[in-house]
GUMAR-319646 format. One record per residue: residue in three letters; x, y, z of N, C-alpha, C in turn. Coordinates in steps of 0.1 Angstrom, whole numbers. Layout:
<nodes>
{"ALA",{X,Y,Z},{X,Y,Z},{X,Y,Z}} ...
</nodes>
This chain:
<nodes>
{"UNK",{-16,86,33},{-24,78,43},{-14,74,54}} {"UNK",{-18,77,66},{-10,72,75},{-13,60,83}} {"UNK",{0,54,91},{3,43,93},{-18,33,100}} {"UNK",{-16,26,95},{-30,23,100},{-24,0,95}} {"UNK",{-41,-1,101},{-40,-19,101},{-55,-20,91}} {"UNK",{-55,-29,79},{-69,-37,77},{-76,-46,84}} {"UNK",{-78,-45,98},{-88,-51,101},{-97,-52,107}} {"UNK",{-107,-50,97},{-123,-49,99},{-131,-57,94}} {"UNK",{-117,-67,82},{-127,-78,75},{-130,-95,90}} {"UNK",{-134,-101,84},{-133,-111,88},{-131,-126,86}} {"UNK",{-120,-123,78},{-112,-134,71},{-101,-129,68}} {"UNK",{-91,-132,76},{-74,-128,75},{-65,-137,68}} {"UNK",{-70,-150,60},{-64,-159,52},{-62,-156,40}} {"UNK",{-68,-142,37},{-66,-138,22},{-57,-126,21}} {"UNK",{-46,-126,9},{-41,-114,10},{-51,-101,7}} {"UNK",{-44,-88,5},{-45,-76,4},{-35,-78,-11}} {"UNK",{-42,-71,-23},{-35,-69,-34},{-37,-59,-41}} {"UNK",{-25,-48,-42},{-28,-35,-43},{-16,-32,-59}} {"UNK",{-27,-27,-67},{-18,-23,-79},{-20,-10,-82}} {"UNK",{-7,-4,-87},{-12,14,-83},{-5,17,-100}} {"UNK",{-9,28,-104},{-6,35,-116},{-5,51,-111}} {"UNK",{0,53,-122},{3,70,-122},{18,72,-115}} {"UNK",{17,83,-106},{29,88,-98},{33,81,-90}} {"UNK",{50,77,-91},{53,70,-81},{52,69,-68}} {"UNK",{51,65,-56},{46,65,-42},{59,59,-37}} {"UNK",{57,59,-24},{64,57,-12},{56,45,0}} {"UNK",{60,34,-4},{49,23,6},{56,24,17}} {"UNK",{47,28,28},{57,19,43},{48,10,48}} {"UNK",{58,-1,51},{51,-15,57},{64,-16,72}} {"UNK",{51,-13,80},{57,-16,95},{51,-31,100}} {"UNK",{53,-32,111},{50,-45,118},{39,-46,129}} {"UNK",{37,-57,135},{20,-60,138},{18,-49,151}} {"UNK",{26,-38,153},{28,-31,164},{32,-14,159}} {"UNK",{23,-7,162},{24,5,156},{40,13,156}} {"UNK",{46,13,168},{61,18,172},{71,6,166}} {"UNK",{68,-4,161},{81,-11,154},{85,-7,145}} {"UNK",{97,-5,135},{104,0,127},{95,-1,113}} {"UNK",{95,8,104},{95,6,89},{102,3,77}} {"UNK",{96,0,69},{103,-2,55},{97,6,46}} {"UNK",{106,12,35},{98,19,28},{101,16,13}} {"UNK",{87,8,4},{87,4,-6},{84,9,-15}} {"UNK",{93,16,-27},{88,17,-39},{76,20,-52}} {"UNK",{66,22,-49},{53,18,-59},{58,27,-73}} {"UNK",{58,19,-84},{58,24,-100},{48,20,-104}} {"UNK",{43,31,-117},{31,26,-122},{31,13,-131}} {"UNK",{19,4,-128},{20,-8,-132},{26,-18,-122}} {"UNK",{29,-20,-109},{34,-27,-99},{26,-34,-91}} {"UNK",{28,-41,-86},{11,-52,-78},{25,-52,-64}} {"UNK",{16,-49,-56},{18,-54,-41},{8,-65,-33}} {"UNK",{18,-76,-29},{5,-82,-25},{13,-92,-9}} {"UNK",{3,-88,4},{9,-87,11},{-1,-97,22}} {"UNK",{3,-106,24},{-8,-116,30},{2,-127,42}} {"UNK",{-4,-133,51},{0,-145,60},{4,-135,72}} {"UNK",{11,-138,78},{16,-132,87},{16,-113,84}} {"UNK",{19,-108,74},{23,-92,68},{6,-88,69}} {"UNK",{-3,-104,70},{-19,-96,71},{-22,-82,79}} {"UNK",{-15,-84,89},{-21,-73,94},{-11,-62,104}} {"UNK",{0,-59,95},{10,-56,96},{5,-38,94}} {"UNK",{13,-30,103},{8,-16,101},{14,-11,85}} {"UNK",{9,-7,78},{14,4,65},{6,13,61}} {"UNK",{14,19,50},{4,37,44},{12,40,29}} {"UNK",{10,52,30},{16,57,18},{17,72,23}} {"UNK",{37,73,18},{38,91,26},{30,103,9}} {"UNK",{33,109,18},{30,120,3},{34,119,-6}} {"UNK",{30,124,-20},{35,122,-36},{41,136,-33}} {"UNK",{54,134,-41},{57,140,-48},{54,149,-64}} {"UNK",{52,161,-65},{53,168,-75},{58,159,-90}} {"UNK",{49,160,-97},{51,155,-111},{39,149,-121}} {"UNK",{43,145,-134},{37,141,-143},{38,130,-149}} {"UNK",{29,123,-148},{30,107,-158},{26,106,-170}} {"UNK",{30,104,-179},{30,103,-196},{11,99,-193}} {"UNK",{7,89,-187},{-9,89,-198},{-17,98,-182}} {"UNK",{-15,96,-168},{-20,101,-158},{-20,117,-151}} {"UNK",{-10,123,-161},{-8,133,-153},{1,131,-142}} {"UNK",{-10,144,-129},{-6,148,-116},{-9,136,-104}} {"UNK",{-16,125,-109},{-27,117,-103},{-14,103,-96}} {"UNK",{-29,95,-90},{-18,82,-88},{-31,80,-81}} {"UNK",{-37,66,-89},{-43,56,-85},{-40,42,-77}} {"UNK",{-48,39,-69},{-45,26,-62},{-56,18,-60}} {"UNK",{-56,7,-67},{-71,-1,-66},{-60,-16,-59}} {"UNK",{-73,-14,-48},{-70,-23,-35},{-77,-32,-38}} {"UNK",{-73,-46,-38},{-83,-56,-36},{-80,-65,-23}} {"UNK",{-93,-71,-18},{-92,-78,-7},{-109,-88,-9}} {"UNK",{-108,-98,-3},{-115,-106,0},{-124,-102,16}} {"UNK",{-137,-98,11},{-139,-92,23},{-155,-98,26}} 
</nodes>
């Protein structure tokens, strides 16, 4: 998924809390400006991201997965997003 913003809610005082399973991933968290620099974080299965206040509405994505297998998931890689919406 590439670089994009969450906002279409209408309440920005709540975080964004995203816990993923399966195949590891690649988060990038850029800044409130699409051409400012990135970071690129880590996701393991079982890991909570949660990214709120100022990082509300910060540009991020996820690059492509990599090739492989997870002991209970396979090829796969889930990410259940929560948000107060």
């Amino acid at each position: 998924m590439s670089l994009h913003q969450d906002s279409d809610e209408r309440d920005f005082t709540q975080p964004i809390v995203t816990l993923s399973l399966g195949l590891p991933a690649r988060f990038i968290l850029g800044g409130l400006q699409r051409e400012l620099p990135t970071q690129k974080i880590r996701l393991m299965h079982g890991d909570v991201l949660v990214f709120g206040g100022p990082a509300r509405l910060c540009f991020h994505g996820i690059m492509p997965l990599a090739d492989g297998l997870h002991p209970l998931l396979g090829s796969r890689r889930i990410s259940l997003t929560f948000r107060h919406a």
